[in-house]
VEXDREN-2710 file (C-alpha; in Angstrom, 1 decimal):
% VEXDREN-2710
k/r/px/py/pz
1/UNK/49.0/-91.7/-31.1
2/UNK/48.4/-88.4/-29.7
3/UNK/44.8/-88.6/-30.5
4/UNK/44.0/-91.7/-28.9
5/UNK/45.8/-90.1/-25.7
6/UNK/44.0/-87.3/-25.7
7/UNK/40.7/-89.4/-26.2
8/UNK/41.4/-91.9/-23.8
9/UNK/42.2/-88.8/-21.0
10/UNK/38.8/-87.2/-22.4
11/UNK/37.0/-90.5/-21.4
12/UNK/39.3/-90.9/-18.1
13/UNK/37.6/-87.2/-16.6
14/UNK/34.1/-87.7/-17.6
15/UNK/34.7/-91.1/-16.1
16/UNK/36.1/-89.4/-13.2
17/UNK/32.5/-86.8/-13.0
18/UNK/30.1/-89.4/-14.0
19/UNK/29.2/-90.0/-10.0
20/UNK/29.3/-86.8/-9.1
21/UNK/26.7/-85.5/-11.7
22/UNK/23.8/-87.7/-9.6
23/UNK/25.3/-87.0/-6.6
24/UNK/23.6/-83.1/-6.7
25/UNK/21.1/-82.1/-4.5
26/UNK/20.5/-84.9/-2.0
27/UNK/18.6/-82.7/0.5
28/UNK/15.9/-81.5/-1.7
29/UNK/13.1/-80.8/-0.9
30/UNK/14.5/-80.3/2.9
31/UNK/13.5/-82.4/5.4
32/UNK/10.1/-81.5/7.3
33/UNK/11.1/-80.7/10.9
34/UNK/8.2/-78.7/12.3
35/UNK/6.4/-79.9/15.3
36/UNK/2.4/-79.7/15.4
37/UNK/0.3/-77.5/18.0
38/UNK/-2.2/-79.0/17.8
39/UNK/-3.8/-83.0/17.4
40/UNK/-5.2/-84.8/15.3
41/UNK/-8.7/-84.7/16.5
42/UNK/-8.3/-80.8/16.8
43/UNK/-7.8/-80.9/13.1
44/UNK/-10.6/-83.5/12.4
45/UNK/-13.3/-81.3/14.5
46/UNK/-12.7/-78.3/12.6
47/UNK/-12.6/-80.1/8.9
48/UNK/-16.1/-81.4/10.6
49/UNK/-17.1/-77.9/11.3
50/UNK/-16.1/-76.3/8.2
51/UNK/-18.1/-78.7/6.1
52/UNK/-21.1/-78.2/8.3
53/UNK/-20.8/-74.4/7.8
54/UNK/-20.5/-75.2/4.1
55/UNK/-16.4/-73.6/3.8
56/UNK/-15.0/-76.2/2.0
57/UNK/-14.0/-75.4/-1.9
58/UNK/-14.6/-77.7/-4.1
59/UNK/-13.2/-78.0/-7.5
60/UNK/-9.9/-77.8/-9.1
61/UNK/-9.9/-73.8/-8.7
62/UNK/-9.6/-73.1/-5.2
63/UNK/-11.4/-70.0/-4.9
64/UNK/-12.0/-68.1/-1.8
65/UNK/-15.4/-70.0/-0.5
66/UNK/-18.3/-67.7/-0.1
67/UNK/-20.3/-68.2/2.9
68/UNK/-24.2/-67.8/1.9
69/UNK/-27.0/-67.7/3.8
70/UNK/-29.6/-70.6/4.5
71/UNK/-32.1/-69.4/3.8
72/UNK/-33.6/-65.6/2.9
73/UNK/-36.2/-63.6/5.2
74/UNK/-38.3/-63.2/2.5
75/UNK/-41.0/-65.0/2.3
76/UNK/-41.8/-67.2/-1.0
77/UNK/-44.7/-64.8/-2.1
78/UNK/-42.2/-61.6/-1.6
79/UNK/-39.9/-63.4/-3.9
80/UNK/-42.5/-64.2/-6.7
81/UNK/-44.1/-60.7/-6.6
82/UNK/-39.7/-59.3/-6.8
83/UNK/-39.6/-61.7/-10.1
84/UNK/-42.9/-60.0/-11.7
85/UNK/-41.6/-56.5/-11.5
86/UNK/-38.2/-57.5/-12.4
87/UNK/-39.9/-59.3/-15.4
88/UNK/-42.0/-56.0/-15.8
89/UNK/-38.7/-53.9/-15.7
90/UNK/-36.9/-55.7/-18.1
91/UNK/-33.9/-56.8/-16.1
92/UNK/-34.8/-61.1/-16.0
93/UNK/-33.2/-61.2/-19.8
94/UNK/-30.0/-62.5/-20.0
95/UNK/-27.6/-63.3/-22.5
96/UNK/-24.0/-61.6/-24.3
97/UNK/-26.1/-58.6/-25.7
98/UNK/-28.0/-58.5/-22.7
99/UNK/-25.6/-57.8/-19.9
100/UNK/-25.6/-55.5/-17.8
101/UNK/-28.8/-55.7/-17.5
102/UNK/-30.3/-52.1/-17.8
103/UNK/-34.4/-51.0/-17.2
104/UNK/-36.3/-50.0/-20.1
END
């Protein structure tokens, strides 16, 4: 008889917790309540602008975007005769045993 007391108070207090256990942390996350500087179409313009200037990153890492030029002032011929004498020097190969490329 003294067991099934003690089981049936055993039962009464988790009972007794069994609301309270799902009742935790009702304000989490907390509630946004900043206010916004600036509008919408503030925001809009400069997502426009970034993507023209080409700052956007793209892909599932997130690095820091690298802004690169246009275009070069070389011209194309400056270009080709950099490639032959890179080619001449030895420093176009590539590869694991390659790297860093060295001259010679």
């Amino acid at each position: 008889m003294k067991a099934l007391s003690l089981l049936a108070a055993g039962v009464f207090a988790s009972l007794a917790y069994l609301g309270s256990a799902q009742a935790g942390e009702l304000d989490w996350p907390p509630a946004d309540t900043s206010v916004s500087t600036v509008s919408r179409a503030d925001v809009q313009a400069d997502l426009q602008a970034a993507r023209a200037l080409g700052q956007l990153a793209s892909g599932e890492q997130e690095y820091p975007v690298t802004a690169y030029a246009d275009s070069g002032d070389a011209s194309r011929a400056a270009v080709r005769d950099d490639l032959q004498a890179a080619r001449h020097a030895g420093l176009t190969r590539s590869g694991e045993l390659d790297y860093p490329p060295v001259a010679g």
